[in-house]
N, C-alpha and C positions, 0 to 999 in steps of 0.2 A: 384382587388377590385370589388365585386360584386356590380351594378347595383339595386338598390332597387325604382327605379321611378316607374318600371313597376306592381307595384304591390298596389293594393288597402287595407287599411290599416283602420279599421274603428277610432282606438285609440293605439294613439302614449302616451306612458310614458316615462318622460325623467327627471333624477335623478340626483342630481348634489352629487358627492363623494368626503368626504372628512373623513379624519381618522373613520372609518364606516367599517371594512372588517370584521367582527366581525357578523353585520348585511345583509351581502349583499346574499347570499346563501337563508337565510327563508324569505327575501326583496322578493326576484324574484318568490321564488315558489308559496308564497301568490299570490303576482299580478297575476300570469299564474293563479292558481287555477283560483281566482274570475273571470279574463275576459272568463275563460275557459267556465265556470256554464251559462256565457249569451251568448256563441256563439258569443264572436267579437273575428271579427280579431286585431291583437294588435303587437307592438312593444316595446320592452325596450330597452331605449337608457342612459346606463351608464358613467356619464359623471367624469373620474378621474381628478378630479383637484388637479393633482401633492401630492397627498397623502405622506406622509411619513410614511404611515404602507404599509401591504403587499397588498392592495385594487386593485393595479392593476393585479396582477398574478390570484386573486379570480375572479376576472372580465375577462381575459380569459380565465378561466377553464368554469366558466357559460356561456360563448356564445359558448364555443365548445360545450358544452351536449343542449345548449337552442337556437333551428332554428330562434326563434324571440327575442334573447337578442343580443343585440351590444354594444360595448365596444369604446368610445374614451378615450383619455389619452394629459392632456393638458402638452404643455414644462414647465411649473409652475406654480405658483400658484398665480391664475391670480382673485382668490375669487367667492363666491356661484354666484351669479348674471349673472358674465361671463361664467363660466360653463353652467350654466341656455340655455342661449343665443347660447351656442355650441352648446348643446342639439338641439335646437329648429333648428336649422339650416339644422341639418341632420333626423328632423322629416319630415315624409311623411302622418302623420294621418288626417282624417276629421275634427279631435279633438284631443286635447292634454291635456293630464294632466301634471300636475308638483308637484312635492313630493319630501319628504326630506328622507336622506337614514338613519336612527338612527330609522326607523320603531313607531316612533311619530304619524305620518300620517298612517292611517291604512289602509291596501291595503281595506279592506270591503267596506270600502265608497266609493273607486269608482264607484260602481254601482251604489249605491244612486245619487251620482255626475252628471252619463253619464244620468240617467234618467231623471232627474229636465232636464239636459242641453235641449232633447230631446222634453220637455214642446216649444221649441222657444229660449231658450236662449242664447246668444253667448259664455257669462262667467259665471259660476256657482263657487263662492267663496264659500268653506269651513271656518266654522265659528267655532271655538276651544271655546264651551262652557265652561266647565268645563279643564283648562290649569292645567295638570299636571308636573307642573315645576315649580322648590323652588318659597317662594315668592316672595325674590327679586326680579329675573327675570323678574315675571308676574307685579310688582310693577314699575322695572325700563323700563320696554317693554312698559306700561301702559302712565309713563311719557314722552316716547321718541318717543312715535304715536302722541301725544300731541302736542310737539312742532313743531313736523316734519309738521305737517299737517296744522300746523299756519305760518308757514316759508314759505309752500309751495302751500298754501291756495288749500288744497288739504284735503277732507275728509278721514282719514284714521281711520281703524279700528284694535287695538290691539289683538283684537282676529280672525284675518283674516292674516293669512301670506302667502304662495307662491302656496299654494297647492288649487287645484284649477281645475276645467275643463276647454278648452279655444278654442273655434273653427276655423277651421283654418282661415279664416276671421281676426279674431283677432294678430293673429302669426304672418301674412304675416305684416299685419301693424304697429307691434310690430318692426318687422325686419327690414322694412325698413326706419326707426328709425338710421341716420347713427352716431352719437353720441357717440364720445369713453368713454365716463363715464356712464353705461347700470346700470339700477336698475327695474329688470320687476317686481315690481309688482308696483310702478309710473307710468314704462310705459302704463302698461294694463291700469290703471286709465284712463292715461289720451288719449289714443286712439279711449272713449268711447262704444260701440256698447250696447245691451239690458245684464241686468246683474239682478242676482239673488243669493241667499246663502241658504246652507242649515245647518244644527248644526250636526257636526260632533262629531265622538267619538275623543280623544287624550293621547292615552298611553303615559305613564311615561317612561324616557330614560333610555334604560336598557343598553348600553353598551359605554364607553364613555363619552365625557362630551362637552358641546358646544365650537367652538371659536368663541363667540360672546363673547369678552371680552366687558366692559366697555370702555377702551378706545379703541376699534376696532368701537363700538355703536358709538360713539365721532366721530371718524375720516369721520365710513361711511355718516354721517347725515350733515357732515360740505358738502363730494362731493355731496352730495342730493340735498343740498340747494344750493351751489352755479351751479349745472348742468341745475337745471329743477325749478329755479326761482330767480327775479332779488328781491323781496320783500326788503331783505338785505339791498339792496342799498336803496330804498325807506324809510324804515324804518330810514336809515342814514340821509336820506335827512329831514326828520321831526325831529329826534334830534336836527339836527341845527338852524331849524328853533325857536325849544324851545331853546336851548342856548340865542341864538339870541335875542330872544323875553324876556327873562328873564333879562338878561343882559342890554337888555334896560332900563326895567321895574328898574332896578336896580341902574343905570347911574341916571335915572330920581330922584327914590329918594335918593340917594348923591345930588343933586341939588337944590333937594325943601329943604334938612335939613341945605345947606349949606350957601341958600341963605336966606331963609325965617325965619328957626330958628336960624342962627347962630351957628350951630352948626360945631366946627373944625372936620376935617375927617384927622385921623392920614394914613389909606390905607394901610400900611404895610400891614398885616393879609389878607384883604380883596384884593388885587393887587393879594399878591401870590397863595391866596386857588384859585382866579380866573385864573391866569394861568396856574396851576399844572390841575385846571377843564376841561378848554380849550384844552391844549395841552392833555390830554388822548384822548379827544373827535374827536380830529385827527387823533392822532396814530390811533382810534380803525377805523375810516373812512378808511384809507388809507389803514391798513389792508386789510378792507371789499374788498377794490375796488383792494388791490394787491390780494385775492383768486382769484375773477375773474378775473382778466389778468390774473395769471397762470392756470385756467382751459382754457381761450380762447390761450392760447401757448400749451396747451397740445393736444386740438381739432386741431389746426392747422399744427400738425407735422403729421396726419393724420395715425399713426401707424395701425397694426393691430389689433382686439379687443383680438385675443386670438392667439395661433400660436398652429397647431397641432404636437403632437410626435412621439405618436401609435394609432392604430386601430386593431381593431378584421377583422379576414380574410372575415368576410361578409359584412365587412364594404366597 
């Protein structure tokens, strides 16, 4: 396995692969073209995340003909994020980019990217003006930066997704980030360092179709929230304080009407809707508070984030 510390590397690209083999061949020649035109030095770090097309065999034929493409190959399918994080692990760049391999992200702007970065800036987010992806999508992406970002009191931006320039600065403290539940682009947020964007182009997907289901959106946004903020609970805790408070408020007038007015309180009705109220308002408590204990049991079994399978021989 060849040794790659000893080499100076101006911009690392690191590409997380998932059913993409389709894309991956005019992926790479682009990127080479472009970094070629400004004279950087540069790596490609193709990250297979357990694909079920032929992505990986395409991935070693490109780093046998391409000196600066390399190839990992995760034991499964461990999702974009993790891969992400593989990538970065075996990056050796001053800077980093990160791009999605469905040729969305257009290798052209990286230049744009490395330039601004080169202003001072640590991160330079790519900003998807104009999102070429059906409405829903850009409707339900729209709704779910929304929430995400009030759960996790975290400014997020739906036209800003992974792709990005990122100095090694940033990386290193990204990484060392020991956290089995990785979502980089929370992380990046919340690591801080000087940050800027620029408006990027966004081609329409031509080969393929996303797994960003709905309920994948659902599932990833519940580990989001419960990894990287206790809000949840908080928010729990003022429910009950309203319960509570209402409940009084409510006790009180049964009291005044029972005593003052004379008025009979038959309670049936009001007894049950009040405990059928109550007791959801627990379940959904106890819920809250069983995620986090099964995220803090899952942190605690301290597994590894990824587990490798293959590599390309320059790897």
């Amino acid at each position: 396995m060849k040794n790659k510390k000893n080499t100076f590397v101006d911009v690392s690209i690191v590409i997380p692969v998932y059913k993409c083999n389709e894309c991956l061949i005019q992926l790479c020649s682009g990127i080479s073209f472009e970094l070629e035109k400004i004279s950087l030095k540069y790596e490609i770090i193709l990250v297979d995340d357990c694909s079920p097309d032929d992505s990986w065999n395409t991935i070693e034929g490109i780093a046998k003909e391409g000196k600066s493409i390399y190839g990992i190959r995760l034991s499964r399918n461990f999702g974009q994020h993790i891969a992400i994080v593989a990538g970065l692990e075996r990056s050796i760049g001053n800077r980093v980019v990160v791009m999605d391999c469905d040729l969305q992200d257009d290798p052209r702007e990286i230049k744009n990217l490395y330039v601004k970065a080169k202003e001072g800036f640590h991160i330079v987010y790519a900003q998807r003006v104009n999102r070429r992806d059906p409405m829903f999508k850009v409707i339900m992406s729209k709704v779910f930066y929304k929430i995400l970002g009030y759960l996790t009191d975290t400014r997020l931006d739906a036209s800003v997704s992974n792709f990005g320039i990122y100095h090694r600065k940033v990386i290193d403290a990204v990484l060392s980030m020991k956290e089995g539940h990785k979502i980089f682009s929370i992380m990046v947020r919340w690591v801080g360092f000087s940050s800027s964007s620029i408006h990027v182009l966004h081609a329409s997907r031509k080969y393929g179709k996303s797994s960003y289901s709905f309920r994948n959106l659902i599932k990833m946004s519940i580990g989001i929230v419960t990894s990287f903020s206790d809000k949840p609970l908080r928010l729990m805790i003022k429910i009950g304080f309203m319960v509570a408070f209402i409940s009084g408020v409510y006790a009180l007038f049964l009291i005044y009407n029972g005593v003052i007015n004379q008025v009979d309180v038959y309670g049936w009705s009001s007894v049950m809707v009040s405990m059928w109220f109550i007791g959801g308002v627990l379940m959904s408590i106890i819920g809250v508070v069983g995620l986090y204990v099964g995220k803090t049991f899952d942190e605690v079994k301290s597994r590894p984030v990824f587990i490798l399978d293959k590599n390309t021989e320059k790897f």
